[in-house]
N, C-alpha and C positions, 0 to 999 in steps of 0.2 A: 437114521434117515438116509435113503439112498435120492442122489443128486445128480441124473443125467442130463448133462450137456451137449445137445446137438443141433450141431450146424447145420441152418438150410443148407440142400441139395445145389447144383451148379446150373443158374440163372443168367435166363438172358440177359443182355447186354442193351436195359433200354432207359428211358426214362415218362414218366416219374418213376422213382426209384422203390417208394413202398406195389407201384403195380407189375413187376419185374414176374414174370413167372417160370417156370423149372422151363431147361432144355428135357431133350429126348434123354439124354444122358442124364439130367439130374430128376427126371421121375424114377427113370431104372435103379440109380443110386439110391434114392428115396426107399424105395421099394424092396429093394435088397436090404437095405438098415431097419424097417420093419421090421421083416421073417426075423433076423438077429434079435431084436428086442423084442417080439414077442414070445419068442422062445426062454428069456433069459427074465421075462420082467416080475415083481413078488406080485400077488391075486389085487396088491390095494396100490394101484398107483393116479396120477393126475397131470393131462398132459398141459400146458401153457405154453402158447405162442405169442409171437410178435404178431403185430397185425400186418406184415408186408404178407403182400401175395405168397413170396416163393416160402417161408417158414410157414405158412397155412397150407400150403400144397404138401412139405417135407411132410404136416402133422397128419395130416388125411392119409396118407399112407398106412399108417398103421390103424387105422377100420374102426376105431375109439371116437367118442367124441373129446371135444378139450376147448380149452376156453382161450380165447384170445383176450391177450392183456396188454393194454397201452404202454404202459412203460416199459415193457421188452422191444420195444421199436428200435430201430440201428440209433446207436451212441447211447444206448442206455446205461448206467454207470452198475457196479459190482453191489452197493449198497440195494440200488432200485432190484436188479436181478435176484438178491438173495433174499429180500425183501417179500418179492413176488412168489416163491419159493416155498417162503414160510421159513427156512433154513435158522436151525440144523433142528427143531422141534417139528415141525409135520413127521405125521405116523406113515408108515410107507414108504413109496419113491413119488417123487416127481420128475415131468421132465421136462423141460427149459429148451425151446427149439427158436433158436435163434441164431444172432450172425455175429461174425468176427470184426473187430476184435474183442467185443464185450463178452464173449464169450470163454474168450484166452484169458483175460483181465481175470475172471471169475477165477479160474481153475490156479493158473498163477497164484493168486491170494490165498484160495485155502489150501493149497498143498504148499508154498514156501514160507506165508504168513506176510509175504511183503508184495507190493503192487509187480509186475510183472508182463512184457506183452510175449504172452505166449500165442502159440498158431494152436485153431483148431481147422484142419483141412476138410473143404466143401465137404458138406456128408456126414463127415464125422463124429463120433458120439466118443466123450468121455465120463464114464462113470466112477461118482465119487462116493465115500460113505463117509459118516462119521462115528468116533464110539471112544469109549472111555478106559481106558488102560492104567491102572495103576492110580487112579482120582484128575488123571489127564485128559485130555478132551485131543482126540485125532483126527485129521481126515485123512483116509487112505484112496489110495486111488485103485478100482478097482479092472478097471478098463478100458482103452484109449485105440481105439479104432478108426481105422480111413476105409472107405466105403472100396475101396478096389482092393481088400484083402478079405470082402464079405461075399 
């Protein structure tokens, strides 16, 4: 199973926090981490959002439909994320558009196996995999992008 992790785009600065929507600069970024994933994604994937505004706008970008899910909402914990996921049994990829730091939490956890608060920067998309070596169970990481290198 392949396990992309991407961070909403860079959001206004307002409140209520779930109605927050992309700056000018975070559609662009949005939209530039698209073309990157759809060039790169396998024929079977499934996309899930939080329900705040600005990770619905990130997921609209790439021209798919996708399902918003409640408990990807900001502080959602690594259990409920990988949960939602299906992880690490879903056939395909999925992809996980949501916000920091639960989304650092995630990646932290299955690449060092211990809680972690790592950064994923606005935009950002980290793709993980998993697969079995030797009767071992791994996740490798297969790519860790910031939207101003796309």
């Amino acid at each position: 199973m392949d396990l992309i992790l991407w961070r909403h785009a860079e959001a206004e600065e307002s409140v209520p926090d779930l109605a927050r929507k992309l700056t000018a600069r975070g559609q662009k970024h949005a939209a530039r981490a698209a073309v990157w994933l759809q060039q790169r994604l396998p024929s079977k994937f499934a996309v899930l959002a939080s329900p705040a505004e600005r990770t619905r706008q990130t997921a609209l970008a790439l021209g798919v439909p996708f399902k918003t899910v409640p408990s990807l909402a900001p502080g959602a914990s690594v259990a409920e994320i990988l949960k939602a996921a299906e992880w690490p049994d879903r056939k395909g990829a999925v992809i996980i558009v949501g916000h920091q730091p639960d989304l650092g939490h995630v990646a932290a956890y299955l690449l060092s196996g211990s809680p972690g608060d790592w950064t994923i920067k606005k935009g950002g998309i980290w793709w993980l995999t998993n697969r079995v070596r030797n009767d071992d169970a791994q996740v490798v990481l297969r790519a860790a992008i910031a939207p101003d290198l796309l």
